[in-house]
PATI-98076 format. One record per atom (N, C-alpha, C): chain; atom name; x, y, z. Coordinates in Angstrom, 1 decimal, padded with zeros to 4 digits. Layout:
<nodes>
NODE A CA X Y Z;
...
</nodes>
This chain:
<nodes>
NODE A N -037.3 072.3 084.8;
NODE A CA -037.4 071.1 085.7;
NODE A C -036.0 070.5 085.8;
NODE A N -035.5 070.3 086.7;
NODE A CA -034.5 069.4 087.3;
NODE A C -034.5 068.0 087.0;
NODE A N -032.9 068.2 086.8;
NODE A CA -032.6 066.9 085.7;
NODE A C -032.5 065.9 087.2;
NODE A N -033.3 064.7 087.8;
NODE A CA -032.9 063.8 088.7;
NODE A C -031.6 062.7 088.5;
NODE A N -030.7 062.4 089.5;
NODE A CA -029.9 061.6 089.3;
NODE A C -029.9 060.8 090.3;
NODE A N -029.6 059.8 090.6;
NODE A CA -028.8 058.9 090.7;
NODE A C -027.5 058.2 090.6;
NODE A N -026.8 058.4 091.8;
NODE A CA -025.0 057.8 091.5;
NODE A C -025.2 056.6 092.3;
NODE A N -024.2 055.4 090.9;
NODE A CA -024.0 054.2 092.1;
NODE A C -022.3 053.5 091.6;
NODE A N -021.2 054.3 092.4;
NODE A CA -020.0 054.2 092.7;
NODE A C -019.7 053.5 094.2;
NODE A N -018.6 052.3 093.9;
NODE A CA -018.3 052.0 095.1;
NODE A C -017.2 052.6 095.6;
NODE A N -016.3 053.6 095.2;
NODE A CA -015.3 053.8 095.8;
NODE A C -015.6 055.3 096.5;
NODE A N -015.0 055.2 097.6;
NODE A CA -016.0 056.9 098.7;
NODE A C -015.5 057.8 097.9;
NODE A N -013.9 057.8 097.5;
NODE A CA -013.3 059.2 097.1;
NODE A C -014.2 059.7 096.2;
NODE A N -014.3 058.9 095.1;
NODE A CA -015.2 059.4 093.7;
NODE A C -016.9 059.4 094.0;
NODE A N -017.1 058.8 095.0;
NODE A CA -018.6 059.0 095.1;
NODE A C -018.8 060.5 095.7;
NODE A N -018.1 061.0 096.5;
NODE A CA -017.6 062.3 097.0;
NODE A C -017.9 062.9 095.9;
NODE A N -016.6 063.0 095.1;
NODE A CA -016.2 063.8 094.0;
NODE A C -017.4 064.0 093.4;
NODE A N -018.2 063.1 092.7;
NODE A CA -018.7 063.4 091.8;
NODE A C -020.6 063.8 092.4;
NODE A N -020.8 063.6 094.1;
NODE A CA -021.7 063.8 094.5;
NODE A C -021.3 065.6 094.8;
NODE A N -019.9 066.0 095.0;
NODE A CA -020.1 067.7 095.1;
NODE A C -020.3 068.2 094.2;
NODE A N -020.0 067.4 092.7;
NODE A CA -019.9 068.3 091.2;
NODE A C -021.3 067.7 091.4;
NODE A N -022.0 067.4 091.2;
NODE A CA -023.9 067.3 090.6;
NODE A C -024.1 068.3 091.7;
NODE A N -023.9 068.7 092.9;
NODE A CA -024.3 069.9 094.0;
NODE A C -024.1 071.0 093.2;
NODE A N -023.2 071.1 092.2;
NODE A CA -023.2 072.3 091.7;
NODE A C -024.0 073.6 090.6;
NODE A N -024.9 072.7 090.1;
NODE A CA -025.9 072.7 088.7;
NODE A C -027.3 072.7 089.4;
NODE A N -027.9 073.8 089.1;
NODE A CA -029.2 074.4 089.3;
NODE A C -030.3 073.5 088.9;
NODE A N -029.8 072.9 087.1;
NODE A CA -030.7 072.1 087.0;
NODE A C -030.6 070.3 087.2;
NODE A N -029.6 069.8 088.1;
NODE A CA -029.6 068.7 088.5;
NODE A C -029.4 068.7 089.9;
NODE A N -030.5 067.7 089.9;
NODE A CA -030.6 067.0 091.3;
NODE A C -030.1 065.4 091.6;
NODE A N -029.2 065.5 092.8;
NODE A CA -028.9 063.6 093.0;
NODE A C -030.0 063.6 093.9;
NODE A N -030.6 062.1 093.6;
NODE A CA -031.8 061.8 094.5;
NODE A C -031.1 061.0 095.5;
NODE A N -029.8 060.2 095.2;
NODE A CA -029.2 059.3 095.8;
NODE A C -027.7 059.1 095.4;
NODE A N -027.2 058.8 096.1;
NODE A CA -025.9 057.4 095.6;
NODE A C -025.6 056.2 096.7;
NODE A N -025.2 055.1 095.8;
NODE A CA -025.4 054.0 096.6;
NODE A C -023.8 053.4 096.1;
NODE A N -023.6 052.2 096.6;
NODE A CA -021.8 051.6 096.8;
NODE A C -021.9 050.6 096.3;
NODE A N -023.3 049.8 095.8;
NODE A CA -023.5 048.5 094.9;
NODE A C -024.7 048.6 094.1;
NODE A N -024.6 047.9 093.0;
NODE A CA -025.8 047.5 092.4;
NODE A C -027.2 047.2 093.1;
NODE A N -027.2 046.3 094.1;
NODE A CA -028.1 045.9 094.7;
NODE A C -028.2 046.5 095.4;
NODE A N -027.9 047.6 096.2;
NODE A CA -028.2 048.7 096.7;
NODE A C -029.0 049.9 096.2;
NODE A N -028.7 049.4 094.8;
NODE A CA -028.9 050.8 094.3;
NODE A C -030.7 050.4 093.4;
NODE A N -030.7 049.0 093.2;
NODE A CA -031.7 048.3 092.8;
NODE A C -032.8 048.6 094.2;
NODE A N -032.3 048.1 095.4;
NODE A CA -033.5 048.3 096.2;
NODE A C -033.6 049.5 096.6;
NODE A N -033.0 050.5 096.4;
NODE A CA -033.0 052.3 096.7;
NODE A C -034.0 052.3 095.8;
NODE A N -034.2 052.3 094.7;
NODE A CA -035.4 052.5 093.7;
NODE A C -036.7 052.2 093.5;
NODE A N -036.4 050.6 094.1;
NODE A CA -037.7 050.5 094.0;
NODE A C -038.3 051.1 095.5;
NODE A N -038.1 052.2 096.4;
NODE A CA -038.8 052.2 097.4;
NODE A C -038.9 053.7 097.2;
NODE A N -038.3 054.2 095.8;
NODE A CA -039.0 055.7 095.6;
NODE A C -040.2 055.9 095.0;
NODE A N -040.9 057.0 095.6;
NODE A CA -042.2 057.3 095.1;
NODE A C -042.0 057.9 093.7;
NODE A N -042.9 057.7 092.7;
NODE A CA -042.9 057.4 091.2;
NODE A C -041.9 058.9 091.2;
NODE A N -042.3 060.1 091.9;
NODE A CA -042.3 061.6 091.9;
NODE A C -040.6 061.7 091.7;
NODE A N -039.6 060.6 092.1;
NODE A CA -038.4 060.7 092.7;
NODE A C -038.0 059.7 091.9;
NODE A N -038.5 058.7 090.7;
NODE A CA -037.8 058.3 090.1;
NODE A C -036.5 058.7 089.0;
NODE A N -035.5 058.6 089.3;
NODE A CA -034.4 059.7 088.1;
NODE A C -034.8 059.2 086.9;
NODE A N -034.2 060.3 086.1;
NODE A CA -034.0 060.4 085.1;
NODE A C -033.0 060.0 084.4;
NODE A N -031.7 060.1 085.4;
NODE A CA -030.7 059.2 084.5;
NODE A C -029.8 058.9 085.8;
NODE A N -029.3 057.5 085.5;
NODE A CA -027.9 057.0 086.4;
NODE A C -027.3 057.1 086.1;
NODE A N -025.8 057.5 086.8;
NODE A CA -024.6 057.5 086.2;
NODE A C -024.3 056.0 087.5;
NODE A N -023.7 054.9 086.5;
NODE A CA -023.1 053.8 086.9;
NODE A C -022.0 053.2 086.9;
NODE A N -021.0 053.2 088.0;
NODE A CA -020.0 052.4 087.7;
NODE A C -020.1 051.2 087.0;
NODE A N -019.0 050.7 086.3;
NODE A CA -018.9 049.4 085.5;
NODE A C -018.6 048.3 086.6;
NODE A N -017.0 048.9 087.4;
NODE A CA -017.0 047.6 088.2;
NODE A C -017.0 047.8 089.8;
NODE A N -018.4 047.4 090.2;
NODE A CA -018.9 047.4 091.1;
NODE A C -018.7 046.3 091.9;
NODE A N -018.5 045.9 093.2;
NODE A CA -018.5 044.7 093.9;
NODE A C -020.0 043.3 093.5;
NODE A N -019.6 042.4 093.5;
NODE A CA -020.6 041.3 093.2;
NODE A C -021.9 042.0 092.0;
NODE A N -022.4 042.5 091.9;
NODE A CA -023.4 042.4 090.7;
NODE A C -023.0 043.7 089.9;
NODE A N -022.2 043.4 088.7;
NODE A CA -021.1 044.6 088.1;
NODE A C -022.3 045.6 087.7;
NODE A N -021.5 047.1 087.3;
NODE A CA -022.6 047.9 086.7;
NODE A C -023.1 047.5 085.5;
NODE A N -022.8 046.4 084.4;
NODE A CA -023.6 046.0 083.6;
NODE A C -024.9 045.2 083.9;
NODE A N -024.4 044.1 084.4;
NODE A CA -025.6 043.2 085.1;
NODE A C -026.7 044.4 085.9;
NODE A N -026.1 045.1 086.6;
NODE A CA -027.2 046.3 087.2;
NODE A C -028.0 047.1 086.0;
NODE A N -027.4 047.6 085.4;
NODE A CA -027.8 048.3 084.3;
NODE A C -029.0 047.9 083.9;
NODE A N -028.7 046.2 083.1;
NODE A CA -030.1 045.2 082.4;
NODE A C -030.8 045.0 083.6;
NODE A N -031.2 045.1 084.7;
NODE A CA -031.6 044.8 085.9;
NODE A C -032.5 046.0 085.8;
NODE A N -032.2 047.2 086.1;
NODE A CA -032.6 048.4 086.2;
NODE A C -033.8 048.9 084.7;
NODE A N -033.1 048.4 083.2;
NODE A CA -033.4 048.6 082.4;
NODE A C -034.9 047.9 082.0;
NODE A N -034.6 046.4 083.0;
NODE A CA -035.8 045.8 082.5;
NODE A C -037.0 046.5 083.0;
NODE A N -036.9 046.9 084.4;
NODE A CA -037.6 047.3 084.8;
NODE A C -038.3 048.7 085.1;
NODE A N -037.5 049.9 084.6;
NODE A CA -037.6 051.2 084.7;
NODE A C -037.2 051.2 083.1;
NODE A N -037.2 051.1 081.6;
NODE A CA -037.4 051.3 080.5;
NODE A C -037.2 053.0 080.6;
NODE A N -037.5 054.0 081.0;
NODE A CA -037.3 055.1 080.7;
NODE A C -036.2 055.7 081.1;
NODE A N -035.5 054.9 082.1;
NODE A CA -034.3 055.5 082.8;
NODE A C -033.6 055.6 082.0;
NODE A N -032.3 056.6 081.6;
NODE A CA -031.2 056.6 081.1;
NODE A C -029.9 056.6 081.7;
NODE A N -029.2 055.4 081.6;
NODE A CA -028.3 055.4 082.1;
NODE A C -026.9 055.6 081.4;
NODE A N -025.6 056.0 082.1;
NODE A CA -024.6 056.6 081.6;
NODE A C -023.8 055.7 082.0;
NODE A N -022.5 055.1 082.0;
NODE A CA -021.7 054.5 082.4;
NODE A C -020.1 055.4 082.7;
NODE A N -019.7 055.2 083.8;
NODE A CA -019.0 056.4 083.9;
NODE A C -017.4 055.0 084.2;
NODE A N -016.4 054.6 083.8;
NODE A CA -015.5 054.0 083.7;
NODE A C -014.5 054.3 083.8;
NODE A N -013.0 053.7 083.8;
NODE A CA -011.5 054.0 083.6;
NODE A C -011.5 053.4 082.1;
NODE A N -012.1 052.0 082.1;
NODE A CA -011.8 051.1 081.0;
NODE A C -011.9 051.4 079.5;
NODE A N -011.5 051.2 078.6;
NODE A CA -011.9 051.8 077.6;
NODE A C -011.9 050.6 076.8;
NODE A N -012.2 049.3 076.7;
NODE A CA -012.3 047.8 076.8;
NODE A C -013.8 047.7 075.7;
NODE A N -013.3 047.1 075.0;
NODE A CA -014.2 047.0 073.7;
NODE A C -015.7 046.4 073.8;
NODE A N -015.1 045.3 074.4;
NODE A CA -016.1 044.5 075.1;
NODE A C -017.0 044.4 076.0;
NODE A N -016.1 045.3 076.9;
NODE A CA -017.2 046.1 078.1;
NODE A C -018.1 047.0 077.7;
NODE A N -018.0 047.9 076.7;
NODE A CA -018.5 049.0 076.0;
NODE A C -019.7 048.7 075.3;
NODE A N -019.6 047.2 074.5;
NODE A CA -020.7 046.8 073.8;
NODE A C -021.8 046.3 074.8;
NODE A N -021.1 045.7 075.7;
NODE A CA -021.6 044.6 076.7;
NODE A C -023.1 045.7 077.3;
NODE A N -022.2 046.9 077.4;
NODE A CA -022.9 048.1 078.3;
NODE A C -024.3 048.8 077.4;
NODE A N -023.8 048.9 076.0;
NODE A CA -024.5 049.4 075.4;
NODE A C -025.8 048.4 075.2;
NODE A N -025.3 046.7 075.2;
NODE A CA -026.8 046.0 074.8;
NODE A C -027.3 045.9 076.1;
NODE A N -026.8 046.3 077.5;
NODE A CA -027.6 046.3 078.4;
NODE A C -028.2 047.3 078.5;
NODE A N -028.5 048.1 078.1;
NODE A CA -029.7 048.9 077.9;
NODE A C -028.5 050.5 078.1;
NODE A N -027.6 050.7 078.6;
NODE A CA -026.6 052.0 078.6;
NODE A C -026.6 053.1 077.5;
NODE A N -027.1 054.4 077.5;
NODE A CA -026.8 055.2 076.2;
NODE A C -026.1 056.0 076.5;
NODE A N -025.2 055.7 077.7;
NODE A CA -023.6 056.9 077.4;
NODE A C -022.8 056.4 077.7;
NODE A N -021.4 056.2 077.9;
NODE A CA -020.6 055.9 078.2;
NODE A C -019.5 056.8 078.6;
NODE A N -019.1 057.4 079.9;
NODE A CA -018.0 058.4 079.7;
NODE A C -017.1 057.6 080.5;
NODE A N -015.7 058.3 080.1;
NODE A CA -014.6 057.9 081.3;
NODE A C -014.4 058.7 082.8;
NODE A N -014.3 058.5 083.7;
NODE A CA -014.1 058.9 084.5;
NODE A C -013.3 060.1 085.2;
NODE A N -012.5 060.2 084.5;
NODE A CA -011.2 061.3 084.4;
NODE A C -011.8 062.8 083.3;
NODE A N -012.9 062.5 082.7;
NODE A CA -013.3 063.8 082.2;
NODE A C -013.4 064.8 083.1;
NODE A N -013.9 066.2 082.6;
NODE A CA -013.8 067.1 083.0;
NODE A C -015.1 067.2 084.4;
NODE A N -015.1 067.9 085.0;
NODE A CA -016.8 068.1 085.6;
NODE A C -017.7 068.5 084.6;
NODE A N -017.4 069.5 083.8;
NODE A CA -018.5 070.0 083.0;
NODE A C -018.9 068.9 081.7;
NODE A N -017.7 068.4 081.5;
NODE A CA -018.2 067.4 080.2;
NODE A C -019.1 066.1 080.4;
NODE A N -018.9 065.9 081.9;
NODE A CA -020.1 064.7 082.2;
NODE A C -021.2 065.5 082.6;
NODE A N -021.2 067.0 083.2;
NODE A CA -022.5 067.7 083.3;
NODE A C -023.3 067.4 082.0;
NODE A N -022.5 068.3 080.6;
NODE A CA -022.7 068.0 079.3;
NODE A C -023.6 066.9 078.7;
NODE A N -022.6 066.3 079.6;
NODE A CA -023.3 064.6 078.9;
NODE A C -024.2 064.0 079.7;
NODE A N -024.4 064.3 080.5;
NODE A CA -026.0 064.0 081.7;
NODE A C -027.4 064.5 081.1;
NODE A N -026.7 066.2 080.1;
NODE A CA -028.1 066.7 079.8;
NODE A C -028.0 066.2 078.3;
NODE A N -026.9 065.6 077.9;
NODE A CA -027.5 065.5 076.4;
NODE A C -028.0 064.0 076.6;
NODE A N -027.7 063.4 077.1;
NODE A CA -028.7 062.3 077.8;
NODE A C -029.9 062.1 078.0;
NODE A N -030.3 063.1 078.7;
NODE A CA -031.5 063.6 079.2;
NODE A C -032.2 064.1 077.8;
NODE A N -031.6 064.9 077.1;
NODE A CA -032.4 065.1 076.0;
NODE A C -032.3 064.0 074.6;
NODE A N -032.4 063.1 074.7;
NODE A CA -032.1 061.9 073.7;
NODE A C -031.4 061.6 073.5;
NODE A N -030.0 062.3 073.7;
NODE A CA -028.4 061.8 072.7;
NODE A C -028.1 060.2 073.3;
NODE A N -026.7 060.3 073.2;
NODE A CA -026.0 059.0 073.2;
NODE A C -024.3 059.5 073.5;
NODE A N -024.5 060.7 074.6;
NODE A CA -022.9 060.9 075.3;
NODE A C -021.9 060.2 075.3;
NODE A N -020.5 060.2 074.6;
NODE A CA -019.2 059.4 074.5;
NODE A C -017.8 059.9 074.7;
NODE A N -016.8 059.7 075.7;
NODE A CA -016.1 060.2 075.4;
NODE A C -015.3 060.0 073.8;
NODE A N -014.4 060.9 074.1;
NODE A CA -014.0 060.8 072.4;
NODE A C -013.1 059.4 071.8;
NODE A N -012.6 059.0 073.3;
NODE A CA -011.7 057.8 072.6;
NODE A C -012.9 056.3 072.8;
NODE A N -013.8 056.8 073.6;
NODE A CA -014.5 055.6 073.3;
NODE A C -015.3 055.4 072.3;
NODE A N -015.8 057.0 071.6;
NODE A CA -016.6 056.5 070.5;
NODE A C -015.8 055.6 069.7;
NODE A N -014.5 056.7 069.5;
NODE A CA -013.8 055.6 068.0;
NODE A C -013.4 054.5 068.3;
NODE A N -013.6 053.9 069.6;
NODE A CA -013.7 052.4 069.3;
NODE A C -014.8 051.8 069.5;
NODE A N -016.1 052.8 069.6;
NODE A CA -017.7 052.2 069.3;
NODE A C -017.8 051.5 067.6;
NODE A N -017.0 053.0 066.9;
NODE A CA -017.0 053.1 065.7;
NODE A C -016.3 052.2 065.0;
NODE A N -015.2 051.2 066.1;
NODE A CA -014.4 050.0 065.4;
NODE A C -015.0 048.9 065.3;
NODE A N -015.7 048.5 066.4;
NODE A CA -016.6 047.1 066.3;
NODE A C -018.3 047.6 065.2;
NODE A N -018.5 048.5 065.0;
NODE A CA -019.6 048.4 064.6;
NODE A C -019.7 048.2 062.9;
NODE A N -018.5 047.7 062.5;
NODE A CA -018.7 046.6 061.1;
NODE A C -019.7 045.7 061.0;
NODE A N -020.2 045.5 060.4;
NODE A CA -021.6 044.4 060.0;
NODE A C -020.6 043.0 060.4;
NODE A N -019.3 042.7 060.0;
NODE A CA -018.9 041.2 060.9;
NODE A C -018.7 041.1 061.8;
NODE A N -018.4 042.3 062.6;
NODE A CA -017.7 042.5 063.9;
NODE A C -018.4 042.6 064.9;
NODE A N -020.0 043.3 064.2;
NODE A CA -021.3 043.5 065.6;
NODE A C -021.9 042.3 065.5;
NODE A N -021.8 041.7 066.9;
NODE A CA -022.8 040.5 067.6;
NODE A C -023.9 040.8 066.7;
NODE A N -024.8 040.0 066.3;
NODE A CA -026.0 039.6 065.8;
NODE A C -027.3 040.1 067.3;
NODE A N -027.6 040.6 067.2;
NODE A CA -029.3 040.9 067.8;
NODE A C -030.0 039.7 067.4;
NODE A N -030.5 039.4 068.7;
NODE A CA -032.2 038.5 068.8;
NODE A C -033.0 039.4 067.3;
NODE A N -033.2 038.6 066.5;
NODE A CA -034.3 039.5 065.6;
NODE A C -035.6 038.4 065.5;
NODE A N -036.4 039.4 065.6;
NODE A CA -038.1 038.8 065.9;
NODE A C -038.4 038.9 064.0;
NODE A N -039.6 038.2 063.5;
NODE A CA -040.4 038.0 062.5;
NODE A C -041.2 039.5 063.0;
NODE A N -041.2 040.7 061.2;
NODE A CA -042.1 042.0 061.8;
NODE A C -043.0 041.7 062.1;
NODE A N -044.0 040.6 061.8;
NODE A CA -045.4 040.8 062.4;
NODE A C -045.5 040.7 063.7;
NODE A N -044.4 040.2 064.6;
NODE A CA -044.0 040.3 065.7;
NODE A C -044.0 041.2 066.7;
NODE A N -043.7 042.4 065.9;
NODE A CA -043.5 043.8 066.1;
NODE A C -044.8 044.6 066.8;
NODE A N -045.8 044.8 065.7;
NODE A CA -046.8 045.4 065.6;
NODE A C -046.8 047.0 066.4;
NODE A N -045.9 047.5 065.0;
NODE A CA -045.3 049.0 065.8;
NODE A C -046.7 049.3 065.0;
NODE A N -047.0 050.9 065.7;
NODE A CA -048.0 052.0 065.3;
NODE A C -047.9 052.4 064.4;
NODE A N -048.3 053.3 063.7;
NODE A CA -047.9 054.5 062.6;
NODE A C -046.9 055.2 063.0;
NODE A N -047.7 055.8 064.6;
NODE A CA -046.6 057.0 065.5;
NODE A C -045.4 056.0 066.0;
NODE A N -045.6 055.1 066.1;
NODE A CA -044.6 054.3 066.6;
NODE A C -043.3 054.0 066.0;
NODE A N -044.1 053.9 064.5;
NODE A CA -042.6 054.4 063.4;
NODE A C -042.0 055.1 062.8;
NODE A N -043.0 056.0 063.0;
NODE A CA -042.6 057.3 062.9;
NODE A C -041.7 057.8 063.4;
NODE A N -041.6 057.6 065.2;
NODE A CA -040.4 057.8 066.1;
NODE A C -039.5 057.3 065.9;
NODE A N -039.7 055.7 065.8;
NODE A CA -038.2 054.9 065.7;
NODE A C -037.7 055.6 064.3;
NODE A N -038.2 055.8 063.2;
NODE A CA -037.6 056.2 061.6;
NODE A C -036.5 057.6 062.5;
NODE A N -036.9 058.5 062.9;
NODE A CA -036.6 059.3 063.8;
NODE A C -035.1 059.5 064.4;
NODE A N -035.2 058.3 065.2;
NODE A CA -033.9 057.9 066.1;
NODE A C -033.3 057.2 065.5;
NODE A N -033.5 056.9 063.8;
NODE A CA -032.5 055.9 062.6;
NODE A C -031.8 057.2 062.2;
NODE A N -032.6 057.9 061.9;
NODE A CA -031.9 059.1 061.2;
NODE A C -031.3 060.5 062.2;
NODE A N -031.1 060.0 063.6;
NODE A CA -030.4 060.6 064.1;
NODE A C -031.3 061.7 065.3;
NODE A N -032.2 061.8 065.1;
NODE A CA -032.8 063.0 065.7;
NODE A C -033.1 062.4 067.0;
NODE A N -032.7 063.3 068.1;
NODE A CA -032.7 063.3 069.6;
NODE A C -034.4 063.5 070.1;
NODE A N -034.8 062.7 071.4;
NODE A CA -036.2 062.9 072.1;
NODE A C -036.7 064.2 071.7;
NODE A N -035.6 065.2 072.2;
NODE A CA -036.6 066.6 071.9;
NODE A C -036.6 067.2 070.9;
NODE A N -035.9 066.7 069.9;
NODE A CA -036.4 067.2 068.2;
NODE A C -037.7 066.3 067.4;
NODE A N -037.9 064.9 067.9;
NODE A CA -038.8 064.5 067.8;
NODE A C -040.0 065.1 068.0;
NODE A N -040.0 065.3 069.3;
NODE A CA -041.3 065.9 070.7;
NODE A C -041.6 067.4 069.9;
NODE A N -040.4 068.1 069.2;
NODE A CA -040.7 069.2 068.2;
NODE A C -041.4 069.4 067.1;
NODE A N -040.4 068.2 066.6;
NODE A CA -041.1 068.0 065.0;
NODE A C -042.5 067.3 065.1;
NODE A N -042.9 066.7 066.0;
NODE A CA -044.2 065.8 066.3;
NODE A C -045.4 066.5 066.9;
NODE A N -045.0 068.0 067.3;
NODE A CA -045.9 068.6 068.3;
NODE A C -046.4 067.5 069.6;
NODE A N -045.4 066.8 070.6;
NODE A CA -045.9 066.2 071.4;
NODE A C -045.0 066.3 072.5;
NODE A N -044.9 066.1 073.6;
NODE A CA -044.1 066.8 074.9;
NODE A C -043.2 065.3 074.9;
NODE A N -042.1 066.1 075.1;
NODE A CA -041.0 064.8 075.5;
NODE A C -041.4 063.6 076.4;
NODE A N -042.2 063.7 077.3;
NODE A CA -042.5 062.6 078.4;
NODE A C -043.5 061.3 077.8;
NODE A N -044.2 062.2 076.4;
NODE A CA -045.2 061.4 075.7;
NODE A C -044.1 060.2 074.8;
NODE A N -042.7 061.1 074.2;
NODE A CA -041.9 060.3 073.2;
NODE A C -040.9 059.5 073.6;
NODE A N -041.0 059.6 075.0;
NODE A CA -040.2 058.7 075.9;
NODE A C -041.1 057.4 076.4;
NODE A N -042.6 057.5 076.6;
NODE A CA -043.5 056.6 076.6;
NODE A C -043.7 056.3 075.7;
NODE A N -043.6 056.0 074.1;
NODE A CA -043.7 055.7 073.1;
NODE A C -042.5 054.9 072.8;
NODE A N -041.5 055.4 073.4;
NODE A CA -040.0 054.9 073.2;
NODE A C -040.0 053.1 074.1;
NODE A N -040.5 053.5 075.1;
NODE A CA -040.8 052.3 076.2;
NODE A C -041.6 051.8 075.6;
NODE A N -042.6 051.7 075.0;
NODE A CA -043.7 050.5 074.2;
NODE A C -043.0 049.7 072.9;
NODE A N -042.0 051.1 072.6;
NODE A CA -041.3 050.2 071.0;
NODE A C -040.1 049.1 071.5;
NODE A N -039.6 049.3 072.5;
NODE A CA -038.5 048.6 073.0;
NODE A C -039.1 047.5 073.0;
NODE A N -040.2 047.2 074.3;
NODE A CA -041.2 046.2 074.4;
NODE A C -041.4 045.4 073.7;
NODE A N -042.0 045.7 072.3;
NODE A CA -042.6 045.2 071.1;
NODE A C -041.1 045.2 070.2;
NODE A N -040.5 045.4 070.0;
NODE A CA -038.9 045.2 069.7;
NODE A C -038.3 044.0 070.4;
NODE A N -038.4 043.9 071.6;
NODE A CA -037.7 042.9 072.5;
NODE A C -036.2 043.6 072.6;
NODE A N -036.0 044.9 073.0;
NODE A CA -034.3 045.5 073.0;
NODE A C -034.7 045.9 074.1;
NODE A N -033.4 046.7 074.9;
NODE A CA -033.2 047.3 075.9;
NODE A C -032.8 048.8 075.7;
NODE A N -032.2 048.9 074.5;
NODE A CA -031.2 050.2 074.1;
NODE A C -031.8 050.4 072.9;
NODE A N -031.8 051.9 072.5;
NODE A CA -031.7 053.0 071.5;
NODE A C -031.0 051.9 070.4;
NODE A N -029.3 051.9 070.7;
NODE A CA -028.6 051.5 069.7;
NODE A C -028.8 050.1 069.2;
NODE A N -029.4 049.1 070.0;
NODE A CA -029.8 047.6 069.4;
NODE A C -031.3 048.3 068.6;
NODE A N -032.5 049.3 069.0;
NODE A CA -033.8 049.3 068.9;
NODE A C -033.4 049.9 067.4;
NODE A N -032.3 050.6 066.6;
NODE A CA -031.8 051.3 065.4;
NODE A C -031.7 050.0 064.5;
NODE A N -030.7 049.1 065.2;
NODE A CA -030.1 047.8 065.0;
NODE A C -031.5 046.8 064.5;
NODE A N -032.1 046.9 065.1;
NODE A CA -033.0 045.8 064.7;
NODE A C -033.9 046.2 063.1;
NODE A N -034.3 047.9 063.3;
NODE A CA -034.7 049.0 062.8;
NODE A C -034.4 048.8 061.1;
NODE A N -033.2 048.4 061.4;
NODE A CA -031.6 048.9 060.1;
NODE A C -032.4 047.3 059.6;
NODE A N -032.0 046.3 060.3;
NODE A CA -031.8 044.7 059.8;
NODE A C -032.8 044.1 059.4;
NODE A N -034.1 044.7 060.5;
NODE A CA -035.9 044.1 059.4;
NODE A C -036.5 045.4 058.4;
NODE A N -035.5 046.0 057.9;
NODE A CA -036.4 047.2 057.3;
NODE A C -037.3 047.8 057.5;
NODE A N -037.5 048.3 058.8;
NODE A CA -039.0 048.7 059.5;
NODE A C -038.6 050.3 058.7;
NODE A N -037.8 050.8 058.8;
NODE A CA -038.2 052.3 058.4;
NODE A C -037.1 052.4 056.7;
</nodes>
C-alpha cells in the first residue's frame, strides 16, 4: 500500500523539487501540495476519508498561519496524521515548539532525496525521523530543567485500558507502530487507533509529550 502525502511549501522552486522527488517512489503517493497552511487545512477537509494522507511534510515558515500553528490545527483534528517538518532552521525553539505541536519528524531541507524518502517511511512506520544535527540539539534541551513542563492531568483522569498501556509502555521503551502491531498480533491501523484514543485521554498531541507525560505520572 502506498505511503499518501501531502506537501505544504510556499516557495514554487522547492515545492517543484520536492513534488518530482515523491513522483519518484512506487510506494509514495502526493495527494496534494498547497503554498499556505490554510490552504492546505481546507484541501483536507474536502478529501474523501479514502485520500486522507498519511503523513505531511510541512514547511515551518509559511506566510500568515506558520507551519507550527498548521501543524496543531491539523493535529487536533486528524490525530492520525504524521507530520514531518521539513526546514533550513535548526533553532531550538522552533524544534520544540514543532514537536509539542503534535510534529514527529523534523528534517532539514537540504538533505538528500533519499534521506527524506527514508524518513517519510520511518514515519509512517512509527519512528520519529531527525536530521542528525537536529537531534543533538533535541538531545540538548531535553534535560529535566530545560524541558517546558507538560499540562499533566491527575491519572484517574487518564483512564487508559490494559491494551492501552500496554501500547504507550511500548513507545516509552522505544518500539515503533509496527513492532508493536507485531508483538501484539494486531494490524498497524488498529495501533494507530489506539494511539489516537491515548492522546485524547492524555490531553497531548505528540508521541514525544504522550512518553513525557508517560515518564512524569508513572503510568508504565
Amino acid at each position: 500500500m502506498k505511503i499518501k502525502v501531502i506537501l505544504v511549501e510556499d516557495t514554487p522552486s522547492l515545492r517543484k523539487r520536492f513534488t518530482e522527488l515523491l513522483s519518484f517512489y512506487d510506494d509514495i503517493e502526493l495527494i496534494d501540495s498547497y503554498a499556505s497552511g490554510e490552504a492546505a487545512i481546507n484541501g483536507i477537509k474536502l478529501l474523501p476519508q479514502s485520500r486522507i494522507p498519511d503523513v505531511i511534510l510541512m514547511d515551518i515558515e509559511l506566510p500568515k498561519m506558520n507551519g507550527i500553528e498548521t501543524t496543531a490545527l491539523v493535529k487536533e483534528n486528524y490525530p492520525e496524521i504524521e507530520i514531518m517538518m521539513l526546514t533550513v532552521f535548526e533553532d531550538e525553539t522552533k524544534i520544540f515548539q514543532a514537536i509539542q505541536s503534535g510534529a514527529s519528524g523534523y528534517m532539514l531541507k537540504d538533505e538528500s532525496g533519499d534521506a527524506i524518502i527514508d524518513a517519510i517511511r520511518e514515519l509512517q512506520n512509527g519512528g520519529a525521523p531527525m536530521s542528525q544535527s537536529v537531534a543533538r540539539k533535541v538531545l540538548s534541551f531535553l534535560h529535566p530543567n530545560q524541558l517546558p513542563k507538560a499540562k499533566i492531568h491527575e491519572p484517574e483522569d487518564f483512564n487508559l485500558s490494559e491494551r492501552e498501556l500496554e501500547l504507550l509502555t511500548g513507545i516509552v521503551q522505544g518500539d515503533s507502530y509496527t513492532t508493536l502491531a507485531k508483538k501484539l498480533f494486531i494490524s498497524p491501523h488498529t495501533v494507530k487507533t489506539h494511539f489516537k484514543n491515548i492522546y485524547k485521554k492524555l490531553h497531548v498531541h505528540s508521541k514525544a509529550t504522550a512518553v513525557r507525560v508517560a515518564i512524569d505520572r508513572k503510568l508504565v
